[in-house]
LOTOR-555758 format. One record per residue: residue in three letters; x, y, z of N, C-alpha, C in turn. Coordinates in steps of 0.02 Angstrom, whole numbers, plus 50000, padded with zeros to 5 digits. Atoms other than C-alpha are relative to their C-alpha. Layout:
residues N
AlaXYZXYZXYZ
...
//
This chain:
residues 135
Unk500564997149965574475242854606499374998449960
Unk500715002350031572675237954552499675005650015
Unk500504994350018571615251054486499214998950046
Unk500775001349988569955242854541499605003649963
Unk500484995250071568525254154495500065006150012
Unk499664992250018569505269854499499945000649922
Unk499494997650067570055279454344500615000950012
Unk499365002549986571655276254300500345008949996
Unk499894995249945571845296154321500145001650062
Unk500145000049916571335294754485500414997950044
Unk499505003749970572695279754529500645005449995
Unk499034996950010574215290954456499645005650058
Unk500004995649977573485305554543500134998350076
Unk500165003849936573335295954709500704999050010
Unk499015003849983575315289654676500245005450003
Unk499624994750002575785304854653500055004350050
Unk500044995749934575175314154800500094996150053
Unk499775004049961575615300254903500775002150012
Unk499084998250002577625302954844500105006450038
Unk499964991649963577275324354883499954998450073
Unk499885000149925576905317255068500584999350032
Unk499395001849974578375309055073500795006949997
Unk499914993350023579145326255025500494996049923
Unk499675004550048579825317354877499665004249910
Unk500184995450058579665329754710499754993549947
Unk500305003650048578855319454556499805002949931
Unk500184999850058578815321154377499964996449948
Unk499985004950068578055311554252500345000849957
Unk499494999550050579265305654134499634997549918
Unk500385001750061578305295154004499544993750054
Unk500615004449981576715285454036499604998349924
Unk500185004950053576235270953922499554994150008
Unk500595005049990574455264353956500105001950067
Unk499744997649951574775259154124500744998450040
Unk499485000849963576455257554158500345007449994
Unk499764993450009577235274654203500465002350047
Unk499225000049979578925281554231500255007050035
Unk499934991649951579365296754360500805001550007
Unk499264997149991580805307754379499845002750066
Unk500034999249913581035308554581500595005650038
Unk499514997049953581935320954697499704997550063
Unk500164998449911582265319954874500365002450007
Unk499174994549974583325333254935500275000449927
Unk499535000450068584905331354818499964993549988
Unk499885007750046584595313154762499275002049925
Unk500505001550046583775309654622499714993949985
Unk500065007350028583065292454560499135001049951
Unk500515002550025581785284154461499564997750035
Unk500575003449958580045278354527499604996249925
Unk500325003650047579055265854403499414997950053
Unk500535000449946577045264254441499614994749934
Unk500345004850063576245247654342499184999950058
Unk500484999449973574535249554372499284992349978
Unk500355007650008573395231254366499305000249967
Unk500764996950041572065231854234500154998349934
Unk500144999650066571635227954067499425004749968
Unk500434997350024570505236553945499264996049984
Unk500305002350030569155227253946499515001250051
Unk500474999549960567305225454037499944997950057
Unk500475000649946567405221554194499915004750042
Unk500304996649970566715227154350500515005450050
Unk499704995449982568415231454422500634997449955
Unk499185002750050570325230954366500594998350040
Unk499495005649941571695218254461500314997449973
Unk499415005050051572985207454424499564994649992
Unk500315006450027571665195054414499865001049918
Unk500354994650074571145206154235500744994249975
Unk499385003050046573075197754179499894992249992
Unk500105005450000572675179654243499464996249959
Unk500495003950030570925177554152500355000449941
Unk499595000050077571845184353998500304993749972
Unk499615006450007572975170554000499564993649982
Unk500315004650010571705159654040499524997549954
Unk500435002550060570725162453882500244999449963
Unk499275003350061572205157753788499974991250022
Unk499785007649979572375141253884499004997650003
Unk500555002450018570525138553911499295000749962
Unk500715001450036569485145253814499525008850019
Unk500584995749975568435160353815499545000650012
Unk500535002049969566765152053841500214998650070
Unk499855000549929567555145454002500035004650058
Unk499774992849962568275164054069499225001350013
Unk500764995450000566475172154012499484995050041
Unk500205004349973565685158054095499895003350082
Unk499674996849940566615163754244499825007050021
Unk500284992749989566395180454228499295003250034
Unk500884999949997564735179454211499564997550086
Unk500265001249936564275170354383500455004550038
Unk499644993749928565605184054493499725005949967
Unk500384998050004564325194454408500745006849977
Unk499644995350043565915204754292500615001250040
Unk499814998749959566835203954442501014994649981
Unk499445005950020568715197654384500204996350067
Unk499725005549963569435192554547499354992950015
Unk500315006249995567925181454582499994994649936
Unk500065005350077567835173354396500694996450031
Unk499285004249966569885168754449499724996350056
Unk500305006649950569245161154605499594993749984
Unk500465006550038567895152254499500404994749974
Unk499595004950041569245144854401500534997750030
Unk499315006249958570405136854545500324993749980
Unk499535005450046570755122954477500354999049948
Unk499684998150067571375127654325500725004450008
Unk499404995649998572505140154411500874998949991
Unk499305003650035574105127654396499984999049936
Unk500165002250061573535124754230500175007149966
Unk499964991850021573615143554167500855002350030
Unk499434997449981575175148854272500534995649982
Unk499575003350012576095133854214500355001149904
Unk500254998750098575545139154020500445007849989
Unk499584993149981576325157354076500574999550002
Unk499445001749976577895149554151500414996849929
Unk499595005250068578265139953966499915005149940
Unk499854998550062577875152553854499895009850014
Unk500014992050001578345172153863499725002849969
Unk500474994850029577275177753710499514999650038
Unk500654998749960575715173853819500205003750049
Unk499894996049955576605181553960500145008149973
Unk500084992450067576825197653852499275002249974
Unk500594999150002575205197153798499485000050054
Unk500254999749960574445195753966500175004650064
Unk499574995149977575705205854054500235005149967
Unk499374996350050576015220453947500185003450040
Unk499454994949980576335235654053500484999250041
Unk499435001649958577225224454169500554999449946
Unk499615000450035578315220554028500215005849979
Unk499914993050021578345237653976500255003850056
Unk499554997149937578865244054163500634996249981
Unk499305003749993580295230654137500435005049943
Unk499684995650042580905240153980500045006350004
Unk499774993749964580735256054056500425001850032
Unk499315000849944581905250654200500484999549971
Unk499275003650039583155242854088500185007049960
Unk499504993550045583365261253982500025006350058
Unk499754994749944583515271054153500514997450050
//
């Protein structure tokens, strides 16, 4: 889910009262940045719900999975290039990613060959994955 220019309060609170519609009980289990882990009823079932929320910590104007792709991409090209970018979608990450189309095989191919960058550009997705794997 992409935060945009919410607070990332705001997103869990939003997921959460979303689930209560569904009459679906919810309790946070552990929340780590933003990947965060719920203990679910419905009726008599129980299960897990995992909520990765799209965003990095950093300045821009909103927060998306594009926030993971420039990351990457200032590994592969360069952080004059990103800020470059940035800078004309006026802080705006998905537009900077659009700026940088051409490059986009270039970056996702750089992702695809090497998991520490994907770790480092993906953490709480990585971090939902290890959540799943000990529930």
């Amino acid at each position: 889910m992409d935060q945009e220019d919410k607070e990332l309060a705001e997103v869990l609170g939003e997921f959460k009262i979303k689930l209560r519609e569904f009459g679906i009980g919810v309790e946070e289990r552990e929340a780590l940045n933003r990947a965060i882990s719920f203990a679910c009823r419905y009726g008599y079932r129980e299960f897990s719900a995992f909520l990765v929320v799209n965003g990095l910590d950093r300045g821009y104007s909103k927060h998306a999975i594009e926030d993971h792709f420039l990351e990457a991409a200032r590994h592969v090209l360069g952080d004059l290039r990103v800020e470059e970018a940035l800078s004309t979608a006026e802080g705006d990450p998905k537009g900077a990613w659009s700026i940088l189309k051409r490059f986009h095989r270039k970056v996702l191919e750089a992702l695809s060959k090497s998991a520490d960058l994907a770790r480092r550009s993906f953490p709480q997705h990585f971090k939902a994955f290890e959540l799943l794997l000990e529930n």
